[in-house]
N, CA, C and O atoms as CSV, one atom per row, in Angstrom:
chain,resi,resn,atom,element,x,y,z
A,1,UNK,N,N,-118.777,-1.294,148.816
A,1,UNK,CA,C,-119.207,0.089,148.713
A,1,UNK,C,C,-119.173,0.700,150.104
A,1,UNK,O,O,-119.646,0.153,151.100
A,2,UNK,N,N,-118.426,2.167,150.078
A,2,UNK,CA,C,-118.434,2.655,151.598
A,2,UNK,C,C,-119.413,2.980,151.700
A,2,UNK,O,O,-120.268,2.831,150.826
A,3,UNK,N,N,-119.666,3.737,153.223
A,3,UNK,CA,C,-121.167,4.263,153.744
A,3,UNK,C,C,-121.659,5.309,153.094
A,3,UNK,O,O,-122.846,5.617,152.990
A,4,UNK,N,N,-120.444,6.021,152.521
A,4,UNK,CA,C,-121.069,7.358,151.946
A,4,UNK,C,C,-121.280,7.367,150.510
A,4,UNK,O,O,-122.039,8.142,149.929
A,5,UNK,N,N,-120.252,6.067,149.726
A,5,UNK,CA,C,-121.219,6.160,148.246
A,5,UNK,C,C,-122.607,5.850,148.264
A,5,UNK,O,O,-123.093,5.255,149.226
A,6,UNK,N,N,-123.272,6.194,147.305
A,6,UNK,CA,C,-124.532,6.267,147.452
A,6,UNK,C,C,-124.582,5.469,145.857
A,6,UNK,O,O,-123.907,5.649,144.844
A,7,UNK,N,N,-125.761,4.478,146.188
A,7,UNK,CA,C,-125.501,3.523,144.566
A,7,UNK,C,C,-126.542,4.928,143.398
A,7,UNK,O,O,-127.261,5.815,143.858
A,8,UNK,N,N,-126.310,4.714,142.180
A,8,UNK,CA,C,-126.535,5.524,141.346
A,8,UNK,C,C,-127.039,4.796,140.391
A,8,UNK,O,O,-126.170,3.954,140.165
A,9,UNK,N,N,-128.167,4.563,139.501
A,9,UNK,CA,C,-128.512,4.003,137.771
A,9,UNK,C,C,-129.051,5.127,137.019
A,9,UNK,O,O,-129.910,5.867,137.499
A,10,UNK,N,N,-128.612,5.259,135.958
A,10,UNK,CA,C,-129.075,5.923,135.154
A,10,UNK,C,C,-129.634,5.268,133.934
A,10,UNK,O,O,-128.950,4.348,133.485
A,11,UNK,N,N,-131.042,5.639,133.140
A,11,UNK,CA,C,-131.877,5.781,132.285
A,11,UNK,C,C,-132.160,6.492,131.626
A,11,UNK,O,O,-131.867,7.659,131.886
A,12,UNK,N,N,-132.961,6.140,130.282
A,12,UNK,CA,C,-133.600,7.000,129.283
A,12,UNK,C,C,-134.729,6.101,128.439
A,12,UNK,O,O,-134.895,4.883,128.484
A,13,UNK,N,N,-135.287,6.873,127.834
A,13,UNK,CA,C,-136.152,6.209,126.793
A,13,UNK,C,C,-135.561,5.879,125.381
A,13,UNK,O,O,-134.394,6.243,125.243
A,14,UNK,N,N,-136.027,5.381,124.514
A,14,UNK,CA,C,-135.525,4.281,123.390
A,14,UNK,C,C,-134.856,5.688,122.425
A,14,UNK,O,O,-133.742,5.732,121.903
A,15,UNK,N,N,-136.166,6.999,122.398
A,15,UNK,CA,C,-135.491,8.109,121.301
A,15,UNK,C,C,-134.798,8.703,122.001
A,15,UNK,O,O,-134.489,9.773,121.477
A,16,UNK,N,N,-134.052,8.454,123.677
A,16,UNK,CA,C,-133.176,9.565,124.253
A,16,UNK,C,C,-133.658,10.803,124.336
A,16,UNK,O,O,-132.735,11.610,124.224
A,17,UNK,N,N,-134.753,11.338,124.491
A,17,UNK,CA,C,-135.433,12.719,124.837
A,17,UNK,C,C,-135.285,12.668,126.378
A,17,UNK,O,O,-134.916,13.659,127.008
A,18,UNK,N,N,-135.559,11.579,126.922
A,18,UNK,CA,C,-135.660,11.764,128.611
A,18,UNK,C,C,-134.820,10.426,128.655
A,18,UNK,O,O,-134.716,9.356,128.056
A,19,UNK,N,N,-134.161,11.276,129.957
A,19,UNK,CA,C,-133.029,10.629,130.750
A,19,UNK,C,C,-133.207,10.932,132.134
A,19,UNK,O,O,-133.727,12.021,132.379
A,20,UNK,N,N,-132.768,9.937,133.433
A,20,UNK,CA,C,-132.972,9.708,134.472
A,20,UNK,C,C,-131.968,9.390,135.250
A,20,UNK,O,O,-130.881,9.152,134.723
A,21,UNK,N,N,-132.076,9.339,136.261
A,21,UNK,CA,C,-131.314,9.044,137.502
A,21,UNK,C,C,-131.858,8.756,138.509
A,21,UNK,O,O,-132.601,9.699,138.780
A,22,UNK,N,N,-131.962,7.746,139.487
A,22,UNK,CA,C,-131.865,6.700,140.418
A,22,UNK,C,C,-131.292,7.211,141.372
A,22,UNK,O,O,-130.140,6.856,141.121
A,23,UNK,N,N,-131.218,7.887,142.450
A,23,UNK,CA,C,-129.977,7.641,143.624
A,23,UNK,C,C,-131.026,6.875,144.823
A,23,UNK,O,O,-132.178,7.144,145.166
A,24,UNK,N,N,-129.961,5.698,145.320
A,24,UNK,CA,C,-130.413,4.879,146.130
A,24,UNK,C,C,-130.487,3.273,145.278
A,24,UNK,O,O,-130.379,2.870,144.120
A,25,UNK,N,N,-130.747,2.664,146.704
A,25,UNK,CA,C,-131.289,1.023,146.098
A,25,UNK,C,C,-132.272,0.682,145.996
A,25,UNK,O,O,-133.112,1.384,146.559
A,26,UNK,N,N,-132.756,-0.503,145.280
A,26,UNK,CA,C,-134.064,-1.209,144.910
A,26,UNK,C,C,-134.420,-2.191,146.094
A,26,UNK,O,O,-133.731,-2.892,146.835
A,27,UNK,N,N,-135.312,-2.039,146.015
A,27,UNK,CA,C,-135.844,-2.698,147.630
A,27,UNK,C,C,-136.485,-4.387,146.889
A,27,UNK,O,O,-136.578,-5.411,147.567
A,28,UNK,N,N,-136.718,-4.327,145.943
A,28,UNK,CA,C,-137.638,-5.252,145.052
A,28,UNK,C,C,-137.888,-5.772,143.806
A,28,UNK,O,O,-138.328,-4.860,143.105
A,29,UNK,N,N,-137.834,-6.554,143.343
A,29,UNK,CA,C,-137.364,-6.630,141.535
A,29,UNK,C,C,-138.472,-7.583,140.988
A,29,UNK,O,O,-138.188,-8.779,141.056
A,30,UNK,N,N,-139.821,-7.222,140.399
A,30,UNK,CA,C,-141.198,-7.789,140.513
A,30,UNK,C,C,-141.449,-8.193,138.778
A,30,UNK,O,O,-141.123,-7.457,137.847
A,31,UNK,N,N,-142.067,-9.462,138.659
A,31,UNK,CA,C,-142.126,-9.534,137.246
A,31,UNK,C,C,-144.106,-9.699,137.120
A,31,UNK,O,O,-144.651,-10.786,137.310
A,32,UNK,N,N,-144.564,-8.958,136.922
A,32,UNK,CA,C,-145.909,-8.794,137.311
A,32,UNK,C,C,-146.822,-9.350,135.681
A,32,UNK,O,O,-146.609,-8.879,134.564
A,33,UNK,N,N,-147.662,-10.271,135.974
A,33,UNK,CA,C,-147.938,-10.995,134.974
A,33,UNK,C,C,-149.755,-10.764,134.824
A,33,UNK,O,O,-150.396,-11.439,134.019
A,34,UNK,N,N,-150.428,-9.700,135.741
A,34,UNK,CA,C,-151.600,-8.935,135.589
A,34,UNK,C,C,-152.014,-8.434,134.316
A,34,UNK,O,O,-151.178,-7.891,133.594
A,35,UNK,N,N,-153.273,-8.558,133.932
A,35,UNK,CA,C,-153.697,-8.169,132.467
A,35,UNK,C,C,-153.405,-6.684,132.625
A,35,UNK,O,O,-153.311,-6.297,131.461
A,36,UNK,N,N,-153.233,-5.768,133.327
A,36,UNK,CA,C,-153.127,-4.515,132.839
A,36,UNK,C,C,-151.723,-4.453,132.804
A,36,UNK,O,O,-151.298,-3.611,132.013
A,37,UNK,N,N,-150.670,-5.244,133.573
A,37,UNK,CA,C,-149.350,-5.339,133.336
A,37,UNK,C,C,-148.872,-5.745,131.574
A,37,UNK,O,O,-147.972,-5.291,130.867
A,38,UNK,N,N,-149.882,-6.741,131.326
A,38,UNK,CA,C,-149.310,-7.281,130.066
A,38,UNK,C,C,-150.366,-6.386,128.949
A,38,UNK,O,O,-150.060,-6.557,127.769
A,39,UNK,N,N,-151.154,-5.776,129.115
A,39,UNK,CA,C,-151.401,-4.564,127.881
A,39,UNK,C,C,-150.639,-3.773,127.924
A,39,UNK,O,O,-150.164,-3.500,126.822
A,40,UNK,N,N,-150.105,-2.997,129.086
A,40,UNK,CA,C,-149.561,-1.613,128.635
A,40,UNK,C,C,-148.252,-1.802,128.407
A,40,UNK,O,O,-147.585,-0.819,128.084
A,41,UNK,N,N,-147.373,-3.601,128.574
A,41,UNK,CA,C,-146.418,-3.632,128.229
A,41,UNK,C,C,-146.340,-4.003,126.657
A,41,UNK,O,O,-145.418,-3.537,125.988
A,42,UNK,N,N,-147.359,-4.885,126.043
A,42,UNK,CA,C,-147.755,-5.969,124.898
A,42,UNK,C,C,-147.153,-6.921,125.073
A,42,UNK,O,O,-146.890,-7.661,124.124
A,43,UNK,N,N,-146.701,-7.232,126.494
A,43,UNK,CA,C,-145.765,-8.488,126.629
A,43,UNK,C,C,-146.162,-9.340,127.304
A,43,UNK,O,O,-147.355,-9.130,127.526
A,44,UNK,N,N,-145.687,-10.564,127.958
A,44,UNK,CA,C,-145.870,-11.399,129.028
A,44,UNK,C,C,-146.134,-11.158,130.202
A,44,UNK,O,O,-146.799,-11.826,130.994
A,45,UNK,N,N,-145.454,-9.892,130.384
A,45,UNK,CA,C,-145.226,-9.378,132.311
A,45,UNK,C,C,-144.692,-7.791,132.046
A,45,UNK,O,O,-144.429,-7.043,131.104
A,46,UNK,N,N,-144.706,-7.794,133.044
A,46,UNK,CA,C,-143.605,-6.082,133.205
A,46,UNK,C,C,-142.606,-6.401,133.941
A,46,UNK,O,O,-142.612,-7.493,134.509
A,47,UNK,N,N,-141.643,-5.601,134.070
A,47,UNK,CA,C,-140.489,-6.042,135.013
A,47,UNK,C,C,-139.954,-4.533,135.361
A,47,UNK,O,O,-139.247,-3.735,134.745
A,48,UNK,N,N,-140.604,-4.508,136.615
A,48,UNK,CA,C,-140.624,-3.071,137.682
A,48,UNK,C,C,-139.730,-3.137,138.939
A,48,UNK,O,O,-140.042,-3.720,139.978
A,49,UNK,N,N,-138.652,-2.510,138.732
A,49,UNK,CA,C,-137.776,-2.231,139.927
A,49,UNK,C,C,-138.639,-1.775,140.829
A,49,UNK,O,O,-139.674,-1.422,140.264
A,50,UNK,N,N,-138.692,-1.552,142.559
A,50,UNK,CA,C,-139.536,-0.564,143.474
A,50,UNK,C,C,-138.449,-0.279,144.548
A,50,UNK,O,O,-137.675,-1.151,144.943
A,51,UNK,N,N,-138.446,0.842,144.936
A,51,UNK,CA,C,-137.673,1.591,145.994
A,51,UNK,C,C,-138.490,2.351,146.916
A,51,UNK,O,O,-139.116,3.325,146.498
A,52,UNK,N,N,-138.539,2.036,148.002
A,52,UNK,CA,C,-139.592,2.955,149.008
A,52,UNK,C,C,-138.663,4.289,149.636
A,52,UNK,O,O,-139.123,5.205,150.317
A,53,UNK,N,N,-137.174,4.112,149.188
A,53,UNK,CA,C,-136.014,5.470,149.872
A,53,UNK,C,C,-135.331,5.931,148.881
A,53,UNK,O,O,-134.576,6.858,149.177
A,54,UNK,N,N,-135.344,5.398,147.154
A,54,UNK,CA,C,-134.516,6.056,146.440
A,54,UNK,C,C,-135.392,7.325,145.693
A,54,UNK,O,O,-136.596,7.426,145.456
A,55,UNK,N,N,-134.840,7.769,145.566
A,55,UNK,CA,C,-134.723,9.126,144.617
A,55,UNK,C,C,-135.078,9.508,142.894
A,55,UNK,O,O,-134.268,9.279,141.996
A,56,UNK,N,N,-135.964,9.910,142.749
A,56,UNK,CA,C,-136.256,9.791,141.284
A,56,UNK,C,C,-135.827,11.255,140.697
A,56,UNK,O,O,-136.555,12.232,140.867
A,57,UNK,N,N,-134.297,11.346,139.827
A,57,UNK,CA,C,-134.122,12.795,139.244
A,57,UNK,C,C,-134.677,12.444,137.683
A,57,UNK,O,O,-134.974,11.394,137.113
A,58,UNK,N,N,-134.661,13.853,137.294
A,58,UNK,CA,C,-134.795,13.739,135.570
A,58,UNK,C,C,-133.696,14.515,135.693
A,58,UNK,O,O,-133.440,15.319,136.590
A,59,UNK,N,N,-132.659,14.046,134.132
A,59,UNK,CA,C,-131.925,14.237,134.206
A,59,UNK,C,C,-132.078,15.612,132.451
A,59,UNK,O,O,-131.381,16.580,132.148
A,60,UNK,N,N,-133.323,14.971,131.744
A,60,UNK,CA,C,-133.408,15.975,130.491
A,60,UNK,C,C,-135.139,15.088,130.080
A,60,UNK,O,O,-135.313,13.872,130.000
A,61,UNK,N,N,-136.166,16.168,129.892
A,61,UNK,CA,C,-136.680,15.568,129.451
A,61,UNK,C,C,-138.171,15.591,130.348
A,61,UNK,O,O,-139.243,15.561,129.745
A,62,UNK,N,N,-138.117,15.633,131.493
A,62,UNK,CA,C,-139.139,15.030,132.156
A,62,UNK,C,C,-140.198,15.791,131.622
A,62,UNK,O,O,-141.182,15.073,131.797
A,63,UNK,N,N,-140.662,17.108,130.924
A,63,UNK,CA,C,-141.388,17.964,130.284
A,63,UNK,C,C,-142.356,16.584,129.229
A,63,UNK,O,O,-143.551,16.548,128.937
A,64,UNK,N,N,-141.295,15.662,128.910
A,64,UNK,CA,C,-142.025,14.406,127.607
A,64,UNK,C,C,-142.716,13.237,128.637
A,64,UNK,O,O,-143.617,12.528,128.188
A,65,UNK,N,N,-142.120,13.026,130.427
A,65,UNK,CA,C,-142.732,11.774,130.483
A,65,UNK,C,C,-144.691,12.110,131.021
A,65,UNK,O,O,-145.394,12.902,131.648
A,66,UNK,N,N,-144.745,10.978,130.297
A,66,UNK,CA,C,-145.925,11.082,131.111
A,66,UNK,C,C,-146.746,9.945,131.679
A,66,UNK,O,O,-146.663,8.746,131.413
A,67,UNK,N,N,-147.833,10.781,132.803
A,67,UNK,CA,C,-148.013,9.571,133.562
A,67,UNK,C,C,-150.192,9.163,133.377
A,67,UNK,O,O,-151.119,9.921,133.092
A,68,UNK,N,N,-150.169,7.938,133.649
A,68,UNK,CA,C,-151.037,7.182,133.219
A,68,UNK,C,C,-152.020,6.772,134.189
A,68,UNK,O,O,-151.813,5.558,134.192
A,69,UNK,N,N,-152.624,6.899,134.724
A,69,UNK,CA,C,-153.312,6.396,135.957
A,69,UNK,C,C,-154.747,5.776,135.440
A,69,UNK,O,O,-155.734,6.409,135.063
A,70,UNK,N,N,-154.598,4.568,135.521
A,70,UNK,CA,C,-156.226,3.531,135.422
A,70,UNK,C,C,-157.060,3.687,136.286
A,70,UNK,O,O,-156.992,3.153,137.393
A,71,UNK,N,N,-158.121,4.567,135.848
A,71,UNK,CA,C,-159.191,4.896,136.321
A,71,UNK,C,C,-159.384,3.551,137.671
A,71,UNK,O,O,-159.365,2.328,137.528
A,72,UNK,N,N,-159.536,4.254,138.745
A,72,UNK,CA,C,-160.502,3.007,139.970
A,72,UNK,C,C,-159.387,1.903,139.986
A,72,UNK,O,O,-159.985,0.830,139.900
A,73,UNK,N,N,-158.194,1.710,140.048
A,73,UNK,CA,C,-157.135,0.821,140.292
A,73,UNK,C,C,-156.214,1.303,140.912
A,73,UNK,O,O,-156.537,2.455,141.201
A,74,UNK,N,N,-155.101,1.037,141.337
A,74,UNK,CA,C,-153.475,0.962,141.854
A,74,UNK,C,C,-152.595,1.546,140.938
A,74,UNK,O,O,-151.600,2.239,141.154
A,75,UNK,N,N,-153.373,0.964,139.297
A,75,UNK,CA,C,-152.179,0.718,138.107
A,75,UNK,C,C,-151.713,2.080,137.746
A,75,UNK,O,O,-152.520,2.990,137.934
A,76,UNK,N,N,-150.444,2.399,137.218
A,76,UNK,CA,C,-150.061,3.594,136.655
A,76,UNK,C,C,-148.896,2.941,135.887
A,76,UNK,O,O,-148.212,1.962,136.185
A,77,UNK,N,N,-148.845,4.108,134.357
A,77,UNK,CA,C,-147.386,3.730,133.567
A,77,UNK,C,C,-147.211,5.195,133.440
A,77,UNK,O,O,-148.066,6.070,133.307
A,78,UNK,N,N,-145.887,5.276,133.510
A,78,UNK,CA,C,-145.020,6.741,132.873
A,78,UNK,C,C,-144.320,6.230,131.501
A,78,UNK,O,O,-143.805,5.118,131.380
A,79,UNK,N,N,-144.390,7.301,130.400
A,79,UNK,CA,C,-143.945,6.471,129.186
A,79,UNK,C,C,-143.609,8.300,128.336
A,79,UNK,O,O,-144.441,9.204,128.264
A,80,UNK,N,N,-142.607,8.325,127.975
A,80,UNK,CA,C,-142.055,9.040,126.874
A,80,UNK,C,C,-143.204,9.497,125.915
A,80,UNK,O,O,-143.701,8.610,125.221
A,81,UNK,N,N,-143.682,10.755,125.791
A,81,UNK,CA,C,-144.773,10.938,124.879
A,81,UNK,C,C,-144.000,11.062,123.262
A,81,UNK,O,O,-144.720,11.141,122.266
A,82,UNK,N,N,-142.607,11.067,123.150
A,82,UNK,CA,C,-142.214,11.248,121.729
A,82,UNK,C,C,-142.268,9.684,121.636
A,82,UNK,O,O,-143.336,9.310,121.153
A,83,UNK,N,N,-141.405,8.661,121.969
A,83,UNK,CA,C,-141.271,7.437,122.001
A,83,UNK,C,C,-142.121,6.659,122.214
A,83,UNK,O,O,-142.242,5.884,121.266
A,84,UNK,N,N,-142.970,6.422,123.220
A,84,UNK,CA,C,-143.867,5.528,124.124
A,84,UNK,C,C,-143.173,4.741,125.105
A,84,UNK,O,O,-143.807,4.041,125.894
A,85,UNK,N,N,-141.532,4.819,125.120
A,85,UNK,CA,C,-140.830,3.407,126.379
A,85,UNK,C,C,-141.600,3.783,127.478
A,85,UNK,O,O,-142.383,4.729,127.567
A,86,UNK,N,N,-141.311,2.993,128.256
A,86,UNK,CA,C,-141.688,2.925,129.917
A,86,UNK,C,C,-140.680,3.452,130.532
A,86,UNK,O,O,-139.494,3.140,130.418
A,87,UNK,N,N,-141.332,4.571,131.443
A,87,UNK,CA,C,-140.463,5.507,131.861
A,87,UNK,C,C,-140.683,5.454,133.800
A,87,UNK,O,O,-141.797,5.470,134.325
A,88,UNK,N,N,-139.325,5.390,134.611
A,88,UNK,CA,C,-139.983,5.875,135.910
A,88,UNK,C,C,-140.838,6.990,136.408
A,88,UNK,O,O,-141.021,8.145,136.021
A,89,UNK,N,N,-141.535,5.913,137.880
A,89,UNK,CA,C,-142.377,7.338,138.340
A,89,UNK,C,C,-143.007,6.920,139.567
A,89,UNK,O,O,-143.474,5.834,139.910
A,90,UNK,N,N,-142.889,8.308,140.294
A,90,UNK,CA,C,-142.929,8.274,141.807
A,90,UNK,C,C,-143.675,8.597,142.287
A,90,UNK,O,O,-144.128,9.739,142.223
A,91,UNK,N,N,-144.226,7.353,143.197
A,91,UNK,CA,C,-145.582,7.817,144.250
A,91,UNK,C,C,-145.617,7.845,145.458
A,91,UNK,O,O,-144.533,7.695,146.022
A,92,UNK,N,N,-146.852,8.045,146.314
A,92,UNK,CA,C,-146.726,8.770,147.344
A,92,UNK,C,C,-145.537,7.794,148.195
A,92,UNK,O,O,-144.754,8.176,149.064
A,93,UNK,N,N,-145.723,6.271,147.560
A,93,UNK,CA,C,-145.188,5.616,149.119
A,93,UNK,C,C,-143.622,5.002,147.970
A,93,UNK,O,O,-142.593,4.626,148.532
A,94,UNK,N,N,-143.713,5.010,146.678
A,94,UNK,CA,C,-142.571,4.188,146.276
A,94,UNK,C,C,-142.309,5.266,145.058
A,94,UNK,O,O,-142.917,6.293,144.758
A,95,UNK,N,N,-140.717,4.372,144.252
A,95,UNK,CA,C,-140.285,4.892,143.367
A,95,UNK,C,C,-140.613,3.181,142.718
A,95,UNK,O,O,-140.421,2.069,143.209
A,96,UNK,N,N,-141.198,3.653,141.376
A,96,UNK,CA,C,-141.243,2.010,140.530
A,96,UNK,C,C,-140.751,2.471,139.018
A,96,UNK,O,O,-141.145,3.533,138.535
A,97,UNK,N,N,-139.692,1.415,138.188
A,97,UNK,CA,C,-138.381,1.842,137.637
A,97,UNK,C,C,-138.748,0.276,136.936
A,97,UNK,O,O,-138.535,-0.849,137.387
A,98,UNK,N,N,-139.366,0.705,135.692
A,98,UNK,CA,C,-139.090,-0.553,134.424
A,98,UNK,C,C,-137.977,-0.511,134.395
A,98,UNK,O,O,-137.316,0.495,134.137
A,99,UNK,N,N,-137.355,-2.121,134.781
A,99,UNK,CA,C,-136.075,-2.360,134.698
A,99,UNK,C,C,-135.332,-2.282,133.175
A,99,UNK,O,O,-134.164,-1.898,133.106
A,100,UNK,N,N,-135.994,-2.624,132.108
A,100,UNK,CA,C,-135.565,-2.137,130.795
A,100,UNK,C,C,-135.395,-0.941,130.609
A,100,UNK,O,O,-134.892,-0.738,129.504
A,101,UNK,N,N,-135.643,0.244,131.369
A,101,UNK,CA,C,-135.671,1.607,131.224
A,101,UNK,C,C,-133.719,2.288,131.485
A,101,UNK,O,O,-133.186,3.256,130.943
A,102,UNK,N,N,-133.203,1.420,132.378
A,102,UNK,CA,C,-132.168,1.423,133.059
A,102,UNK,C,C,-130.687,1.223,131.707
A,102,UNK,O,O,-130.436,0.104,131.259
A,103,UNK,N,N,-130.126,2.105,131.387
A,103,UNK,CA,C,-129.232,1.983,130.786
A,103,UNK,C,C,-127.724,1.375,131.459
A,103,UNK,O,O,-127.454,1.402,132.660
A,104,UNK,N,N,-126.947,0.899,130.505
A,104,UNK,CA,C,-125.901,-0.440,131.330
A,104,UNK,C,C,-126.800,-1.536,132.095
A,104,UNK,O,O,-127.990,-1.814,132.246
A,105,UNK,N,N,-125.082,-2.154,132.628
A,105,UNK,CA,C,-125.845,-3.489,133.013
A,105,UNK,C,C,-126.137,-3.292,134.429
A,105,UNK,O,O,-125.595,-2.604,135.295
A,106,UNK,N,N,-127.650,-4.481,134.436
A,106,UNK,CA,C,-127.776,-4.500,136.038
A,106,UNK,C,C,-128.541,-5.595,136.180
A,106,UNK,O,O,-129.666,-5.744,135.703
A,107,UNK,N,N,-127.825,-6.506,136.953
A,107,UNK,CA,C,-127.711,-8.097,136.907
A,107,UNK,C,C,-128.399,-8.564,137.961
A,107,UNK,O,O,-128.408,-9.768,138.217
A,108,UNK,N,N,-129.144,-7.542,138.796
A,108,UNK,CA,C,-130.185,-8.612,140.123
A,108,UNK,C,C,-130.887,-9.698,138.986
A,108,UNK,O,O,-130.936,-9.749,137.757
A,109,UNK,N,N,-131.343,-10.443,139.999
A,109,UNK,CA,C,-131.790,-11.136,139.952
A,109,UNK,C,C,-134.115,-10.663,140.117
A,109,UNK,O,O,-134.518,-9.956,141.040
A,110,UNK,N,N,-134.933,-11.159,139.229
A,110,UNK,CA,C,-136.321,-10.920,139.973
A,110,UNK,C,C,-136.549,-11.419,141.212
A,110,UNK,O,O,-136.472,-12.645,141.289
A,111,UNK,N,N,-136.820,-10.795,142.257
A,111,UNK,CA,C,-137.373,-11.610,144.163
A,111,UNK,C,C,-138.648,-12.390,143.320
A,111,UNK,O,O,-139.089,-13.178,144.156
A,112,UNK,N,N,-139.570,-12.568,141.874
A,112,UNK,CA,C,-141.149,-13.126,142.227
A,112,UNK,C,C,-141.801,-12.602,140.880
A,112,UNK,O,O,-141.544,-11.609,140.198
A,113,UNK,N,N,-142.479,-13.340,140.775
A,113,UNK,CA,C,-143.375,-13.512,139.750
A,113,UNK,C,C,-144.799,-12.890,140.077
A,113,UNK,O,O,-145.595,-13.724,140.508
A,114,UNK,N,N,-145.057,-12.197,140.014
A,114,UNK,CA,C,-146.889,-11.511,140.682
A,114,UNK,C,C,-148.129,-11.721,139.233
A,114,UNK,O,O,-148.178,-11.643,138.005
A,115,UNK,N,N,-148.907,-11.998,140.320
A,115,UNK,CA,C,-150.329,-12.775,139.331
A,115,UNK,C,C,-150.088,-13.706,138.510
A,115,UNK,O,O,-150.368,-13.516,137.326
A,116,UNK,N,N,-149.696,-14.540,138.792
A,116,UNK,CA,C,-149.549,-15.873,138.000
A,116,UNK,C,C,-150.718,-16.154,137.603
A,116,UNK,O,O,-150.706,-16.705,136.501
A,117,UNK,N,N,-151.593,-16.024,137.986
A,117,UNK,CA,C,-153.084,-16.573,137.862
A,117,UNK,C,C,-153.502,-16.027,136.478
A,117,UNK,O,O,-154.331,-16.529,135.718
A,118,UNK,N,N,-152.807,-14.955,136.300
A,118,UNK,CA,C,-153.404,-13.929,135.017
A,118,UNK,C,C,-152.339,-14.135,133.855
A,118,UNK,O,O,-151.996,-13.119,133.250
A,119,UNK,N,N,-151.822,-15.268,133.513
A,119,UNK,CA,C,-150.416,-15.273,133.034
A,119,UNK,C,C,-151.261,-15.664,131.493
A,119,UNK,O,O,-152.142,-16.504,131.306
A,120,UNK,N,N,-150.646,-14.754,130.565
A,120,UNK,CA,C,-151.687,-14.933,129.369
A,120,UNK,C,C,-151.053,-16.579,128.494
A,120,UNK,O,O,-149.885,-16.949,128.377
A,121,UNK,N,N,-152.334,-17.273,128.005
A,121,UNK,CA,C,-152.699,-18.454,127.596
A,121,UNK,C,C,-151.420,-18.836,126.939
A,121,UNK,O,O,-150.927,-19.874,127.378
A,122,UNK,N,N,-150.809,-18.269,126.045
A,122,UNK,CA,C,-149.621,-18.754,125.372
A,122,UNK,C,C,-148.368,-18.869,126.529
A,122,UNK,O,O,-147.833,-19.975,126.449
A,123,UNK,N,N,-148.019,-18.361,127.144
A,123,UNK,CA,C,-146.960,-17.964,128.250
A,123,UNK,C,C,-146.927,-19.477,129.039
A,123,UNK,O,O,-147.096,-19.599,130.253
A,124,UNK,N,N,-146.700,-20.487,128.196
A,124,UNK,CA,C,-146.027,-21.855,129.185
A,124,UNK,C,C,-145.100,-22.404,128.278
A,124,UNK,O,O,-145.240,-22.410,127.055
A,125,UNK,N,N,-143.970,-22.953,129.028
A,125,UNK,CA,C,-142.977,-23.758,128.240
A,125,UNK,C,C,-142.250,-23.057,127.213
A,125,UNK,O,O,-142.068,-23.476,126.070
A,126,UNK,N,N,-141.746,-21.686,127.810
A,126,UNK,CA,C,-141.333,-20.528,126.887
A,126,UNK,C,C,-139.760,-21.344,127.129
A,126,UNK,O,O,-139.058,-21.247,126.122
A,127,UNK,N,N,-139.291,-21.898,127.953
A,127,UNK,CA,C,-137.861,-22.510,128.120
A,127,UNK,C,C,-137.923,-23.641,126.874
A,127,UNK,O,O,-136.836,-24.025,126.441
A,128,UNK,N,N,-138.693,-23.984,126.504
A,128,UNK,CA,C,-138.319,-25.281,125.642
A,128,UNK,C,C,-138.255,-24.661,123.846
A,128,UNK,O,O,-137.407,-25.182,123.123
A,129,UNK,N,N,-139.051,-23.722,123.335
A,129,UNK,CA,C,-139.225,-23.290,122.423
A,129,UNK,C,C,-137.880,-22.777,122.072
A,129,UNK,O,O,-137.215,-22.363,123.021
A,130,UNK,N,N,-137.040,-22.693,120.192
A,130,UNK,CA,C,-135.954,-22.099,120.171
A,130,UNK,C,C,-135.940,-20.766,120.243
A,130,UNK,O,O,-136.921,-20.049,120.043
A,131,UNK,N,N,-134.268,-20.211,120.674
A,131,UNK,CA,C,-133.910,-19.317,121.029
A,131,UNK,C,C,-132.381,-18.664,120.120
A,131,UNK,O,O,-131.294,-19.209,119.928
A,132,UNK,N,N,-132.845,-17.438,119.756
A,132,UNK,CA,C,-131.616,-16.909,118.987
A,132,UNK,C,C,-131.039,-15.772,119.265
A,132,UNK,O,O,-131.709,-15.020,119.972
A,133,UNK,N,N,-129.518,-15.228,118.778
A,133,UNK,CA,C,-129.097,-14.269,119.474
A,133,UNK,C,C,-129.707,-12.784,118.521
A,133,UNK,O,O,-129.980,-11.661,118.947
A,134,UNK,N,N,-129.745,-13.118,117.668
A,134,UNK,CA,C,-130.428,-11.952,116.646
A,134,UNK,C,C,-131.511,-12.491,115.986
A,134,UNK,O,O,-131.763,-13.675,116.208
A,135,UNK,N,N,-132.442,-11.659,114.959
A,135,UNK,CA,C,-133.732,-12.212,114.503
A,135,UNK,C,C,-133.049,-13.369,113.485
A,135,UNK,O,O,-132.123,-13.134,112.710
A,136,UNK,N,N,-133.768,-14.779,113.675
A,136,UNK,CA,C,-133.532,-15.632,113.036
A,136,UNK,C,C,-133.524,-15.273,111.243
A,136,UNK,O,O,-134.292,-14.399,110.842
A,137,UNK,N,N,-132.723,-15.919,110.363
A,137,UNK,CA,C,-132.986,-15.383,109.131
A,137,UNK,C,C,-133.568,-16.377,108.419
A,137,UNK,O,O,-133.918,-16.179,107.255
């Protein structure tokens, strides 16, 4: 890539009301395994791109995202009020970008696992359990 392309990802939410754009790179690729990470995802972890220099556009939509702030914490989610996906959103010091939010492929790799300590009770030996490419029938 020359000096002057500038890397680009684009996003949306699951009903396509809001769509996004990225300009710049990810500084960080975090799989955060904190109880408020794994409620507001219903999952294991979250998996949050962070950029402290890229650029957060809306591209249609941003009127639907909205943002979430946990009373007396750090935590915040932006999420599609027609849909509920996890949507980007930018603060004073970063841009943080649910990597599922990101339409096409994008193959980093996670730098880390955060709060292991909080990793909910079922969440061991998820490698050994079977695995299918569509819902098993």
């Amino acid at each position: 890539m020359s000096e002057t392309q500038v890397m680009r990802h684009h996003g949306s939410c699951l009903c396509g009301a809001v769509r996004f754009e990225i300009e710049g790179g990810f500084d960080r690729f975090y799989l955060c395994h904190c109880a408020h990470c794994r409620k507001d995802t219903g999952s294991a972890h979250a998996a949050n791109l962070f950029s402290a220099t890229a650029t957060l556009h809306w591209l249609a939509g941003e009127d639907k995202a909205t943002l979430y702030r946990l009373p007396d914490t750090r935590h915040a989610r932006s999420f599609c009020a027609v849909c509920g996906s996890a949507l980007p959103y930018a603060s004073e010091r970063m841009i943080v970008v649910p990597a599922g939010s990101l339409d096409g492929a994008f193959d980093a790799a996670p730098d880390a696992h955060l709060f292991v300590a909080s990793r909910a009770a079922w969440e061991h030996d998820l490698d050994r359990i079977p695995a299918f490419d569509a819902f098993p029938s």
